[in-house]
Backbone atoms as SQL, in Angstrom:
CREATE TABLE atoms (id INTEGER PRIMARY KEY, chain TEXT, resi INTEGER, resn TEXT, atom TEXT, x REAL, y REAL, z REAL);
INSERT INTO atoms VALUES
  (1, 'A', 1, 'UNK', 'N', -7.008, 1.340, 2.414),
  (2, 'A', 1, 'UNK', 'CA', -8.006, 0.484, 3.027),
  (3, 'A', 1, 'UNK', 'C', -7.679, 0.255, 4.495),
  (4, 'A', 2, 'UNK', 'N', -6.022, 0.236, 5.104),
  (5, 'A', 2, 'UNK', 'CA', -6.037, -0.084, 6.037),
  (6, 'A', 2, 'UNK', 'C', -6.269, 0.837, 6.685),
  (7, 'A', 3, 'UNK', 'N', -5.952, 2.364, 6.086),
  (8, 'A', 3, 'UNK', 'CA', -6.396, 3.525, 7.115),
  (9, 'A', 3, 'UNK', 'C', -8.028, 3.230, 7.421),
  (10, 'A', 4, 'UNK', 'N', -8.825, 3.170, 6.641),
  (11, 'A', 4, 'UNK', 'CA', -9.712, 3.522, 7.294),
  (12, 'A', 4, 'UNK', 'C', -10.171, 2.343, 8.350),
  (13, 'A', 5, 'UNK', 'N', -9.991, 1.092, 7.901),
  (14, 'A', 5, 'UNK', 'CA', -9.956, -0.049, 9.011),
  (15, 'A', 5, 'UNK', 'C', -10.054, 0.322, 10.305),
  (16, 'A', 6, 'UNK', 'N', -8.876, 1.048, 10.398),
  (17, 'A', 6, 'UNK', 'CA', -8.254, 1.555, 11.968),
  (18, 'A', 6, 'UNK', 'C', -8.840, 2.709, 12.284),
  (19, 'A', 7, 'UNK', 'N', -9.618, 3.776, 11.397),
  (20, 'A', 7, 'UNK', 'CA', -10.123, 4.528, 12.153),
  (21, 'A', 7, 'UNK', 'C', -11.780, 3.998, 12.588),
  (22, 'A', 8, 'UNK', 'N', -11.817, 3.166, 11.542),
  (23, 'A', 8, 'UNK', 'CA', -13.156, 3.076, 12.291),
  (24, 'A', 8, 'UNK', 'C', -13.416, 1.930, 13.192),
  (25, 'A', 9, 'UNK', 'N', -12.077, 1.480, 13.597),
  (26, 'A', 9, 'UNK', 'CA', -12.034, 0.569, 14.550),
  (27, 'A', 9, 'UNK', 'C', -11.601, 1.316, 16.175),
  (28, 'A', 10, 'UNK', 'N', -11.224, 2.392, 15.695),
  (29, 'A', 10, 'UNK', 'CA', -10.725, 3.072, 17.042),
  (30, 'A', 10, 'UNK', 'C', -12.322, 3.949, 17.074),
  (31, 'A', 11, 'UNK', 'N', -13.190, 4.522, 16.329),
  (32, 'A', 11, 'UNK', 'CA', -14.236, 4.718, 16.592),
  (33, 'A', 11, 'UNK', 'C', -15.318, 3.651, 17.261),
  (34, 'A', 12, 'UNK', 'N', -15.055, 2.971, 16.964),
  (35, 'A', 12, 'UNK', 'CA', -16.073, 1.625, 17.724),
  (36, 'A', 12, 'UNK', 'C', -15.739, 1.611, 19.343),
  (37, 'A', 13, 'UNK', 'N', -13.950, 1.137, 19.250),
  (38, 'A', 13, 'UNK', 'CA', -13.875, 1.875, 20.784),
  (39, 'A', 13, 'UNK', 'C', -14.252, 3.028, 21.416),
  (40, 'A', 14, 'UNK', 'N', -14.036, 3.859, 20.614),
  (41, 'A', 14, 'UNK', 'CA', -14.643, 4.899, 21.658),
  (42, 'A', 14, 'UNK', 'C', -16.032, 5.315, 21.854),
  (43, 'A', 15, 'UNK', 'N', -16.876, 4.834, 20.838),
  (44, 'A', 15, 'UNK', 'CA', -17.994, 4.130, 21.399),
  (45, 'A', 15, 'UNK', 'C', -18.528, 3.178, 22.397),
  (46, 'A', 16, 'UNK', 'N', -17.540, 2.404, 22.705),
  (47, 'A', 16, 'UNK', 'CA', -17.723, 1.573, 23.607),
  (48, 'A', 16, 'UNK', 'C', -17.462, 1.801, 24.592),
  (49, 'A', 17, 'UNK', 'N', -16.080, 3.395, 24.931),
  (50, 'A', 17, 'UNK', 'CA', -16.191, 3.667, 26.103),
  (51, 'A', 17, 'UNK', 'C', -17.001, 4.616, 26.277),
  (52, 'A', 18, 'UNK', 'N', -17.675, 5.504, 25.492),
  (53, 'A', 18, 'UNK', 'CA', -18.310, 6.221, 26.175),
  (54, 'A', 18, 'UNK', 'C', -20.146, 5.483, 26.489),
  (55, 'A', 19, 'UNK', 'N', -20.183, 4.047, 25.875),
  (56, 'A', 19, 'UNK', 'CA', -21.372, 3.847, 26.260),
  (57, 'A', 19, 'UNK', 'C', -21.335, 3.324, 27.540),
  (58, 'A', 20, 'UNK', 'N', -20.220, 2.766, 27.959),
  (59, 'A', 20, 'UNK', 'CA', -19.332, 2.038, 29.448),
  (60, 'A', 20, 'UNK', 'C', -19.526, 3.829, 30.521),
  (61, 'A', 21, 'UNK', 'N', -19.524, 4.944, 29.857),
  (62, 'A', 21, 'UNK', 'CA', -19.390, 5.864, 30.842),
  (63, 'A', 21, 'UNK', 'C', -20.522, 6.227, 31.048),
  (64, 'A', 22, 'UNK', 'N', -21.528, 6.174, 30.044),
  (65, 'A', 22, 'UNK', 'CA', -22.800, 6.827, 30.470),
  (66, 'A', 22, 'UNK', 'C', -23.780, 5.858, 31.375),
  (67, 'A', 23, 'UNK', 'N', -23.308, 4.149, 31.170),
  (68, 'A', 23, 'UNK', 'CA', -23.788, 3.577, 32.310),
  (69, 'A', 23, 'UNK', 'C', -23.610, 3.627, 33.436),
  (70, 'A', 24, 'UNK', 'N', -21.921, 3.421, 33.475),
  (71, 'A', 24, 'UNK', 'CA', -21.500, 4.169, 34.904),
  (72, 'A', 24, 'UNK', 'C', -22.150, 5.217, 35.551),
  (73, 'A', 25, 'UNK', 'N', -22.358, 6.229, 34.954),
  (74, 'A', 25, 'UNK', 'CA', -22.528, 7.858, 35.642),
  (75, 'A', 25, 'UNK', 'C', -23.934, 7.843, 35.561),
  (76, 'A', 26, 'UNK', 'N', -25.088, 6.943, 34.567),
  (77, 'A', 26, 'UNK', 'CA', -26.238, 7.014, 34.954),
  (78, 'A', 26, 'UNK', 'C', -26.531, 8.511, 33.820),
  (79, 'A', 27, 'UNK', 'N', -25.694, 8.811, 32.998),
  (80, 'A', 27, 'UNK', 'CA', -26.592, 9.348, 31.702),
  (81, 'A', 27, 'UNK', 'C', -26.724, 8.906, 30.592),
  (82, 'A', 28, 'UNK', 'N', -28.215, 9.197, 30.286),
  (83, 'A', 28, 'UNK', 'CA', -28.325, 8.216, 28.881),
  (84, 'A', 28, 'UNK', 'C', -28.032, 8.944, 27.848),
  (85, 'A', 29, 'UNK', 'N', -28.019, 10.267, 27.879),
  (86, 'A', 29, 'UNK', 'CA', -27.345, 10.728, 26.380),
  (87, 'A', 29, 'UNK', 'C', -25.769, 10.219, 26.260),
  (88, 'A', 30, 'UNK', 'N', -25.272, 10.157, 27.143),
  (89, 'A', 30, 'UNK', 'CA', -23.560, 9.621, 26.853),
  (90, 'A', 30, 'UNK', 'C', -23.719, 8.336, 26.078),
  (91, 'A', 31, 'UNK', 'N', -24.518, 7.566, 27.146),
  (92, 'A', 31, 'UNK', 'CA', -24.687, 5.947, 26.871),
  (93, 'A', 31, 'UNK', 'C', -25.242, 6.170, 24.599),
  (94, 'A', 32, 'UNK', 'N', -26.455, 6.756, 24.382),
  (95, 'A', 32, 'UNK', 'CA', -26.995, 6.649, 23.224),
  (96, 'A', 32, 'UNK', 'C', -25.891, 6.793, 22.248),
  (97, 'A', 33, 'UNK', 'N', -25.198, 8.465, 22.610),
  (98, 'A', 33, 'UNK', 'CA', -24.290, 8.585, 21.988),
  (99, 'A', 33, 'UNK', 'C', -23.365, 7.418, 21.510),
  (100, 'A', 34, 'UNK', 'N', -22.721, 6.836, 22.395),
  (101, 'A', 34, 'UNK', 'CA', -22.123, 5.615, 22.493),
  (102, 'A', 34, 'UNK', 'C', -22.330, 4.855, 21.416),
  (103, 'A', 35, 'UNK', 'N', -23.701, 4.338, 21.651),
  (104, 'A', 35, 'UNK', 'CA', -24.423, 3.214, 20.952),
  (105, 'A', 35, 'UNK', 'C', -24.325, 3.718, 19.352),
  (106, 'A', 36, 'UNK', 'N', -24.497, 4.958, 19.452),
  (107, 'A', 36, 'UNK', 'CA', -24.848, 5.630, 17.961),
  (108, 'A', 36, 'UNK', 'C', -23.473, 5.324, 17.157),
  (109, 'A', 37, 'UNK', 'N', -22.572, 6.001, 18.013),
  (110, 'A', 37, 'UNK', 'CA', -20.911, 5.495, 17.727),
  (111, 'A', 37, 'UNK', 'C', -20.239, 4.222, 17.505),
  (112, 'A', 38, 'UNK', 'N', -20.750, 3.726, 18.119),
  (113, 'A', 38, 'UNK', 'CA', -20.422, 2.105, 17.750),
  (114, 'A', 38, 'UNK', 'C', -21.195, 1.590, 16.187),
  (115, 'A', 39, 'UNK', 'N', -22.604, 2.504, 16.229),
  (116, 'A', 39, 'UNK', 'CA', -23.285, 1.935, 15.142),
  (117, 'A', 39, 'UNK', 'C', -22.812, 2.366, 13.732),
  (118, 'A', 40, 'UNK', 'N', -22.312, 3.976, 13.918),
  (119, 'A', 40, 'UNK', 'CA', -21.760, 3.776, 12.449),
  (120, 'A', 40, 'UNK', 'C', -20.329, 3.455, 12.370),
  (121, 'A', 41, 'UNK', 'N', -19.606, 3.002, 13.157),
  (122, 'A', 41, 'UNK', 'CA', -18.369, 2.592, 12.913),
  (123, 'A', 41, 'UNK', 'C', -18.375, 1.035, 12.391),
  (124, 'A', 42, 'UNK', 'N', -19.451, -0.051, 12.987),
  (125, 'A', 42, 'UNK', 'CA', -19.974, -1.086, 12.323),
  (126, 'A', 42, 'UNK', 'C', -20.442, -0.684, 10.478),
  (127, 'A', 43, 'UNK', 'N', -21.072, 0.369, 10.876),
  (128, 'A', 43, 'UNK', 'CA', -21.486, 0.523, 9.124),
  (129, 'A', 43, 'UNK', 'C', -20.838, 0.683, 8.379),
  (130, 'A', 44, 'UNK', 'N', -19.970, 1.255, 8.560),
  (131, 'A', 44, 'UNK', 'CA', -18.363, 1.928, 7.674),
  (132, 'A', 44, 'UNK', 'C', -17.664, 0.826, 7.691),
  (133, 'A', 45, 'UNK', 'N', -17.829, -0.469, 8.650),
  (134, 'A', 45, 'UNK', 'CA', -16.718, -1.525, 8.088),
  (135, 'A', 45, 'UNK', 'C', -17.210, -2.827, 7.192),
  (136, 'A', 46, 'UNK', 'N', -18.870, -2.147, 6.796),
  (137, 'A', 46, 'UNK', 'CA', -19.632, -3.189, 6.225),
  (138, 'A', 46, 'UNK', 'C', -19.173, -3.226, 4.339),
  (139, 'A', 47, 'UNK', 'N', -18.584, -4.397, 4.248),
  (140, 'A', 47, 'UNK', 'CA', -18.636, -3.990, 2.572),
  (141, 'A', 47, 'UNK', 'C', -19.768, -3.439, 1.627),
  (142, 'A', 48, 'UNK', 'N', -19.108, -2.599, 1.082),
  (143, 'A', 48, 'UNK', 'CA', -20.244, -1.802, 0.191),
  (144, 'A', 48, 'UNK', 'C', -21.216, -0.874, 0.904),
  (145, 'A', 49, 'UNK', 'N', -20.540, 0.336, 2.070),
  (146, 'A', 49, 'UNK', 'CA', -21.194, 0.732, 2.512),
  (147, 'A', 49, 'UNK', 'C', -20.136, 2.073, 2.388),
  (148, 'A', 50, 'UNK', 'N', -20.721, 3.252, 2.470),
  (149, 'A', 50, 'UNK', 'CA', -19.612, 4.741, 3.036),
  (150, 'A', 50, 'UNK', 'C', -19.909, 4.849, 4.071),
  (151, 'A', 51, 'UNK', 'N', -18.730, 5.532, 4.466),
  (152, 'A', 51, 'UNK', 'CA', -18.971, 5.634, 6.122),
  (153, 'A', 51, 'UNK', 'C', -19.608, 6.957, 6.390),
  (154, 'A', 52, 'UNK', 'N', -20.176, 7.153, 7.340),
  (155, 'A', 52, 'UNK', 'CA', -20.984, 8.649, 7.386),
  (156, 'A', 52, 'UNK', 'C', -20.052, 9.668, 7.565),
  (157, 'A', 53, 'UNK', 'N', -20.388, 10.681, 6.801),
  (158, 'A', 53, 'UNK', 'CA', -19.306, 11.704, 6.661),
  (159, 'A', 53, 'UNK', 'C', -18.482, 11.706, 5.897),
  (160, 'A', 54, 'UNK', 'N', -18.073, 10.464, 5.161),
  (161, 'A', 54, 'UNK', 'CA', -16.989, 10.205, 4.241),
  (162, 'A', 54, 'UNK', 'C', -17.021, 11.300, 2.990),
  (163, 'A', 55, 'UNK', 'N', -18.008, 12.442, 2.398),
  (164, 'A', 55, 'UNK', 'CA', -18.854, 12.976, 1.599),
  (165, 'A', 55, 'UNK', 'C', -17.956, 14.186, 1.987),
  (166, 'A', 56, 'UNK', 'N', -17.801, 14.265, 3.076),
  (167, 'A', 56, 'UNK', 'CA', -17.015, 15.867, 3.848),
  (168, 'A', 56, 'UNK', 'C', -15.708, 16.072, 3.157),
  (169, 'A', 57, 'UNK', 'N', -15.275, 17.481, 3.514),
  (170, 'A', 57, 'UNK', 'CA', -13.723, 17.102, 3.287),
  (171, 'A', 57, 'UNK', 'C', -13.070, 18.451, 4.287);
């Protein structure tokens, strides 16, 4: 449980920086990306939810 905690807490960050870069630089696919990244790393830490991709191996 704690692994995945942390990965999808280090995914949220890096969502957050790349939505911090695409404002900076003035592109919005970085920025969306971002947003998108942050969004399923929120979903994956929601109880009773899989995280996207979790299905892969």
């Amino acid at each position: 449980m704690t692994e995945d905690k942390n990965y999808t807490s280090t995914e949220h960050r890096k969502g957050s920086v790349k939505e911090a870069l695409g404002k900076l630089t003035g592109d919005p696919r970085i920025e969306a990306e971002g947003r998108r990244q942050k969004r399923e790393a929120r979903a994956a830490e929601a109880p009773g939810t899989k995280p996207a991709g979790s299905d892969r191996r």
